[in-house]
C-alpha positions in Angstrom: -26.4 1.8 -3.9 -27.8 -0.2 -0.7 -28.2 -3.9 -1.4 -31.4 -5.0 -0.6 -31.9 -8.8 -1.6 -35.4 -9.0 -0.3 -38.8 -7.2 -0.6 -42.4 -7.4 0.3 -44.7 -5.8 -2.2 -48.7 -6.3 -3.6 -49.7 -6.3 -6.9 -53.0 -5.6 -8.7 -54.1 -6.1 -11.9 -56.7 -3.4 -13.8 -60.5 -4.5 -13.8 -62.1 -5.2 -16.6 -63.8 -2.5 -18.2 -68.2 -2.4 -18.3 -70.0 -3.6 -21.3 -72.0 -0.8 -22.7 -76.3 -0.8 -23.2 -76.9 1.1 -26.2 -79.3 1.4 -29.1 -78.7 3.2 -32.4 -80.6 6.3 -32.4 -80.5 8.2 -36.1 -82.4 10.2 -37.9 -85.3 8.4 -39.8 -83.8 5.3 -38.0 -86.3 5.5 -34.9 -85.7 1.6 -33.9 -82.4 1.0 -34.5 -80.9 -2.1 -32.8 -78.7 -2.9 -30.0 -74.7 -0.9 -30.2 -73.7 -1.2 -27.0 -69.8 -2.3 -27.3 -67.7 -4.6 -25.3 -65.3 -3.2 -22.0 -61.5 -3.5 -22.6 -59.4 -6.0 -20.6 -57.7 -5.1 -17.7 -54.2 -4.9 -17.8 -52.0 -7.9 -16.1 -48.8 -7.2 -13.9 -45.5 -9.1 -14.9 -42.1 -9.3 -13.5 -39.3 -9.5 -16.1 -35.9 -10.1 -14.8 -33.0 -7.2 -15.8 -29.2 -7.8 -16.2 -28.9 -4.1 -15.4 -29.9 -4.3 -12.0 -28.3 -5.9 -8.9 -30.7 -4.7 -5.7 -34.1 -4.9 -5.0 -34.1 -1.5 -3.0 -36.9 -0.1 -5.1 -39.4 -2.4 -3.7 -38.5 -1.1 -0.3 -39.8 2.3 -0.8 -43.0 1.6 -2.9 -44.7 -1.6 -2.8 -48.0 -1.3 -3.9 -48.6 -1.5 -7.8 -50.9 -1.7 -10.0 -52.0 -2.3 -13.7 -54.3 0.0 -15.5 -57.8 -0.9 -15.3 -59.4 -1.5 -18.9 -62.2 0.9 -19.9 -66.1 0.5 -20.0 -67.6 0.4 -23.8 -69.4 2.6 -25.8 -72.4 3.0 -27.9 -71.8 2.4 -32.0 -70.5 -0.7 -31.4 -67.1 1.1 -29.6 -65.3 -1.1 -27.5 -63.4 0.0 -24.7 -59.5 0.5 -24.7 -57.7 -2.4 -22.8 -55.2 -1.2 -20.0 -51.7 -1.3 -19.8 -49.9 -4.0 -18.7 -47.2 -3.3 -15.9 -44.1 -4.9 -16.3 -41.9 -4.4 -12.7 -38.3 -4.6 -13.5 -36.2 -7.0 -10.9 -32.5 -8.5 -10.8 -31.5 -11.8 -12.5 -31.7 -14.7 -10.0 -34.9 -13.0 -8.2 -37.0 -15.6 -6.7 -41.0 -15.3 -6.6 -43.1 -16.3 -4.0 -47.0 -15.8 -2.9 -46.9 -14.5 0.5 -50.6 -15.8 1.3 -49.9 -19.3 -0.1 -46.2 -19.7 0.1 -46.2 -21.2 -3.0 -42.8 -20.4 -5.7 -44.5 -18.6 -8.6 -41.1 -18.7 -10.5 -37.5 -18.2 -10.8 -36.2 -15.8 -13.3 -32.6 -16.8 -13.7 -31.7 -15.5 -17.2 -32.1 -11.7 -18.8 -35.3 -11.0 -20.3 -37.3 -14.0 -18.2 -41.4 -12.6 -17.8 -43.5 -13.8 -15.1 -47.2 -13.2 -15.0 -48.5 -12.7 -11.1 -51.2 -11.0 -11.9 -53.9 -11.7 -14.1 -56.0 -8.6 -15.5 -59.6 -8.5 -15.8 -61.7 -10.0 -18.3 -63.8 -7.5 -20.4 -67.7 -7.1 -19.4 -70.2 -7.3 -22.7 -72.2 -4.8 -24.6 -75.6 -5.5 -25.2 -75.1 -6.7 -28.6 -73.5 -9.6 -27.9 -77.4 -10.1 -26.5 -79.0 -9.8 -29.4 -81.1 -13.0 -30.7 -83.6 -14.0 -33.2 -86.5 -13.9 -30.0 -84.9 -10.6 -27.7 -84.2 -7.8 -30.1 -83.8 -5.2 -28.4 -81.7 -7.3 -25.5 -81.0 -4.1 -22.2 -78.7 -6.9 -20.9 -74.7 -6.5 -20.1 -71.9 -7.7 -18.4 -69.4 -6.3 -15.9 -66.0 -6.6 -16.1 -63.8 -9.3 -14.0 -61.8 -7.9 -11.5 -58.2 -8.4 -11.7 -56.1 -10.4 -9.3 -54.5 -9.1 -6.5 -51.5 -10.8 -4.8 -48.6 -10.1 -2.2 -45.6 -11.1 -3.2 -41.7 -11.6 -1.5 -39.2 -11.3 -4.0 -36.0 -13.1 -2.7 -32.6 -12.1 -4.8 -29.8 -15.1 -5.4 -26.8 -14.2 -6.8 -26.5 -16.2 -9.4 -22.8 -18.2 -9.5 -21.1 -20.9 -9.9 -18.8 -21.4 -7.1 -19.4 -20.1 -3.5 -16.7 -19.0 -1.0 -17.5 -20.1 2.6 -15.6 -19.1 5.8 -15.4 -17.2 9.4 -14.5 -13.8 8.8 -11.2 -12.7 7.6 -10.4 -16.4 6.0 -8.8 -14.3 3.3 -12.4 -14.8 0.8 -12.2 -11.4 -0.1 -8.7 -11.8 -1.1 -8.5 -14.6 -2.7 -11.4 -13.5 -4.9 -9.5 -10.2 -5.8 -6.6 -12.3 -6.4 -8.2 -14.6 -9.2 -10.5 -12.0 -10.7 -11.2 -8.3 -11.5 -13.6 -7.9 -8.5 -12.3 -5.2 -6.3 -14.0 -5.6 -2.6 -13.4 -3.7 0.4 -10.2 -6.2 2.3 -8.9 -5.1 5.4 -7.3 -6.8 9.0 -10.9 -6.6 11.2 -14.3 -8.8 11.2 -17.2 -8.1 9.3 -15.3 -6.4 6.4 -17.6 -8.1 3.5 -21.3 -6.7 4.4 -22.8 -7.4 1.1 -22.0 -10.4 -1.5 -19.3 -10.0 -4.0 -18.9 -11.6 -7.6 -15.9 -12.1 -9.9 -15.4 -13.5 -13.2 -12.8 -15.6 -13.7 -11.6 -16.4 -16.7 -9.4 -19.2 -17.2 -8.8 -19.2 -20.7 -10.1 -16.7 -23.2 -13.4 -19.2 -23.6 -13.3 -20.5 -20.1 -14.6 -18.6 -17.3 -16.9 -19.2 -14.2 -18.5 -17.0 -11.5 -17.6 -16.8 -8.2 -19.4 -15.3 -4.8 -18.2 -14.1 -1.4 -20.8 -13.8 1.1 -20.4 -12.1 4.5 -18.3 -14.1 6.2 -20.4 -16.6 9.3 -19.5 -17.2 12.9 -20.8 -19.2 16.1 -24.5 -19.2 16.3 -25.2 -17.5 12.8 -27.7 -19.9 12.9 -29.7 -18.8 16.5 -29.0 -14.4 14.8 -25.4 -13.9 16.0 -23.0 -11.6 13.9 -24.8 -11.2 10.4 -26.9 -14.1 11.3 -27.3 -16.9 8.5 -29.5 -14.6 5.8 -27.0 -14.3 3.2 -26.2 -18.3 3.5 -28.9 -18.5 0.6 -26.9 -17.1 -2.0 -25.6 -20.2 -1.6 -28.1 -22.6 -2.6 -27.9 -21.8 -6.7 -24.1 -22.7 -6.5 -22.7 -26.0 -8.0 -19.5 -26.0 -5.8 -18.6 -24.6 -2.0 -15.0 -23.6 -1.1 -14.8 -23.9 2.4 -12.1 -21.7 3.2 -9.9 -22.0 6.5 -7.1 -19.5 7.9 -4.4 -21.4 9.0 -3.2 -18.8 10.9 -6.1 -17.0 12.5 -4.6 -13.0 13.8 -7.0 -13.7 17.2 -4.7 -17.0 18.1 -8.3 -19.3 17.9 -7.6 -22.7 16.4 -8.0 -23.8 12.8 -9.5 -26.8 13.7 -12.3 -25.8 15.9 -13.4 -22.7 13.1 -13.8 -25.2 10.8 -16.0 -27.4 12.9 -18.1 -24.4 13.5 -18.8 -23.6 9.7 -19.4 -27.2 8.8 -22.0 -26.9 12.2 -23.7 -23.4 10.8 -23.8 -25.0 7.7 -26.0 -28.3 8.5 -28.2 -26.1 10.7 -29.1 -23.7 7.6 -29.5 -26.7 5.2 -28.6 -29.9 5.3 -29.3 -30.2 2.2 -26.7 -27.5 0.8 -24.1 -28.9 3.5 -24.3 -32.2 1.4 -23.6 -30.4 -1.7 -20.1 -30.7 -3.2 -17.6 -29.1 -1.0 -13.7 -28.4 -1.6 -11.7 -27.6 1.5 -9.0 -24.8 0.7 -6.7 -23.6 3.6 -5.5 -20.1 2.9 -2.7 -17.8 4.1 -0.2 -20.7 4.1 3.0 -18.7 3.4 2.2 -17.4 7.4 3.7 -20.8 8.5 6.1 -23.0 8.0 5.7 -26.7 6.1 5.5 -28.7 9.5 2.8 -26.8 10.8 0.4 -26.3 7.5 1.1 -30.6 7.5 -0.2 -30.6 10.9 -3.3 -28.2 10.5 -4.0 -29.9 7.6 -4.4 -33.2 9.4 -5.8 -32.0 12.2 -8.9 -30.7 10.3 -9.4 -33.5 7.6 -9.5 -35.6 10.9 -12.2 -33.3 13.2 -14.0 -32.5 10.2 -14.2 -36.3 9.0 -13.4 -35.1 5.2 -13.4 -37.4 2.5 -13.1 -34.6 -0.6 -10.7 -32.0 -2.6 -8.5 -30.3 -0.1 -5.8 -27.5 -1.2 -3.7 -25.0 -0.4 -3.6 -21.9 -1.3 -1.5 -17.9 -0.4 -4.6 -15.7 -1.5 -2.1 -13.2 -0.7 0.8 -14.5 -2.7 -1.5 -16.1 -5.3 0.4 -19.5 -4.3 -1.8 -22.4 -5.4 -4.4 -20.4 -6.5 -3.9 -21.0 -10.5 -4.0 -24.8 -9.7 -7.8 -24.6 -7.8 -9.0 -22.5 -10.8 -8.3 -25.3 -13.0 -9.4 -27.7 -10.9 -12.8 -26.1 -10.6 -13.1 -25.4 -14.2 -12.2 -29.3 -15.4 -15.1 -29.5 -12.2 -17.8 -27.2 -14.0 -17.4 -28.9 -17.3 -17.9 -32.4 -15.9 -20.6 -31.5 -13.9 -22.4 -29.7 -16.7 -21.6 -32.6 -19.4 -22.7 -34.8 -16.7 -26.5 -32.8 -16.3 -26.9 -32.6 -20.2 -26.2 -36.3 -21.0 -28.5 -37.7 -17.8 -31.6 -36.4 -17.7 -31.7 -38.3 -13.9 -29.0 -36.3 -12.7 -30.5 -33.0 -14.4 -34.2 -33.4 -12.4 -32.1 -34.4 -9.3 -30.3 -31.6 -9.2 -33.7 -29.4 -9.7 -35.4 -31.1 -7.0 -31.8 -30.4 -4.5 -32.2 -26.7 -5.5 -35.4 -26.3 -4.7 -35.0 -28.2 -1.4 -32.1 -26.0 -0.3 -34.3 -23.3 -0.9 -37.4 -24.0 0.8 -34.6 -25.4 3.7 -32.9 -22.0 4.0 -36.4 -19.7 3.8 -37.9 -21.8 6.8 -35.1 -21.3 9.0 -34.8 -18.1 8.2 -38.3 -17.5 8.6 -38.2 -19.4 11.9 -35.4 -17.1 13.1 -37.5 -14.0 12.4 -40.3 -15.3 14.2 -37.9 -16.3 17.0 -36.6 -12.5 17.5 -40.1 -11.2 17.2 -40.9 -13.6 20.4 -38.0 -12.4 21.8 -38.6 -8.6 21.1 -41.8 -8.8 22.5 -41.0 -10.6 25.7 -38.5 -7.9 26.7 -41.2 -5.2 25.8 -43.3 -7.0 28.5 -40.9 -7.5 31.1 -39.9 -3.8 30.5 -43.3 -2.7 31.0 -43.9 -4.9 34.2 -40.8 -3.4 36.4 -43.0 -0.3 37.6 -45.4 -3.2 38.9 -44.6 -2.9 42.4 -44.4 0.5 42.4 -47.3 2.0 44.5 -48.1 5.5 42.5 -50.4 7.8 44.8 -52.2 10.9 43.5 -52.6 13.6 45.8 -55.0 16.4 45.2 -53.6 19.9 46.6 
């Protein structure tokens, strides 16, 4: 199935249903009071987040929906039936936002999370509720409330707890198929990972933590080039980066400058996120020899200015790989002791993720915008080449 981690759709919610202007009419009851019953609500529109699902591709194809509208009441006092609610089934980790006011209606981040976005209809009144000790025979009523209408862009996060960052071919994919059961697509060319990739691993039978390989970034990801910078914001629920570096790139480029170019794609993104906690790993170090993995290693703690974590790892061999996993889980469990004991630390680390989230949506937004300029610009040159061209129409 295609992974789709975005979507535009527009939501409505039913009307609320008429009130109802009635009188009983029986036999030998000429001048029987007011019956008119009460409208039924409308019925609202909610969004409940599903473990089952992992795409938003639905919402590609059909994006208007709707909530049954509630119906209008009836005489004897019979109120109308309410609608049904709709309730539009999305991926954990989806991420709601009103298009019109750009404002984050929720996050649903666990299985089973219900959002309301759209409000049904109040019910209209039947003439009965009219009725009064000075208007008997009341022919007043009510309409229904229309129910609200909103466009919405649903925004997918994979939801995990470590995120693998690199130029393609670092060896993510491998190392991630190396210290879990994930099973993604490896092979010797760029570009292999289109699509994020999650493993579970487990480092004891009641430790385990997630971990996500995104499309791997190159030189001006940030300005559209290669798979651009959109899947960077799988990236923003993640408590720990691995910035991955090949110490022997297959294209001869140095390991020094790659690494200066994702820390550089990075800050442009979010600088936010690129202030997050960061663990430098340099992979495929059985390819040299001790002397040169001593002096790569330098060589980018020095460019890169690094002050944290750095190891090395074979994601081929599995050399060194045990001894990160540990290292992240002791990690995790600090940093998760650390967020239930300080409350502080708990709303600070809210306030980053939602800041690396409205960071990454802007400049993605801005690099839409950017290619629609663009787009257009060449349209209009295009059409402007046949300007100097002197067309003459000759009758015969």
């Amino acid at each position: 199935m295609k992974f789709v981690d975005e979507a535009h759709i527009s939501v409505t919610a039913g009307n609320g249903g008429n009130g109802c202007l009635s009188f009983r009419r029986e036999k030998f009851i000429p001048r029987g009071g007011p019956d008119g019953g009460d409208g039924g609500d409308g019925g609202s529109v909610y969004l409940q987040a599903d473990v089952n699902l992992n795409t938003l591709i639905d919402y590609r194809y059909k994006r208007n929906h709707g909530a049954e509208n509630g119906e209008s009441g009836r005489g004897r006092d019979c109120r109308g039936a309410s609608g049904n609610d709709l309730v539009l089934k999305v991926p954990v980790g989806t991420t709601v936002i009103d298009q019109d006011t750009d404002e984050v209606l929720g996050d649903l981040t666990n299985a089973g999370d219900k959002l309301l976005v759209a409000q049904g209809g109040f019910h209209g009144l039947g003439n009965t509720r009219f009725k009064s000790s000075v208007n008997r025979a009341p022919r007043q009523t009510s309409p229904g409330s229309p129910g609200e209408q909103r466009n919405l862009k649903l925004e997918l996060k994979v939801l995990a707890d470590v995120g693998l960052l690199g130029l393609p071919n670092a060896g993510k994919s491998t190392f991630i198929s190396q210290i879990s059961e994930a099973k993604p697509k490896i092979a010797d060319y760029p570009f292999t990972t289109l699509i994020p990739n999650l493993g579970v691993v487990k480092v004891s039978p009641m430790q385990s933590f997630v971990v996500a390989d995104i499309p791997g970034l190159i030189e001006g990801a940030s300005e559209g080039q290669g798979l651009g910078i959109r899947f960077l914001k799988h990236l923003t629920r993640t408590r720990l980066l691995l910035h991955m570096v090949d110490v022997a790139p297959f294209d001869e480029s140095s390991p020094v400058e790659n690494a200066v170019v994702i820390d550089g794609e990075l800050a442009l993104f979010s600088p936010t996120l690129a202030e997050r906690d960061r663990w430098l790993v340099l992979n495929k170090t059985d390819l040299v020899d001790e002397e040169t993995l001593a002096q790569v290693r330098v060589s980018v703690i020095e460019a890169l200015e690094w002050e944290g974590p750095v190891f090395e790892v074979s994601a081929a061999t599995g050399k060194g790989c045990d001894l990160l996993c540990q290292a992240i889980m002791q990690h995790m469990e600090a940093r998760k002791k650390l967020l239930i004991d300080n409350p502080e630390a708990a709303e600070l680390e809210e306030q980053q993720q939602k800041q690396m989230q409205a960071e990454g949506r802007e400049r993605i937004e801005e690099l839409a915008r950017e290619r629609k300029l663009a787009r257009k610009s060449q349209m209009d040159d295009e059409d402007g080449d046949d300007g100097d061209v002197e067309v003459v129409y000759v009758r015969e």
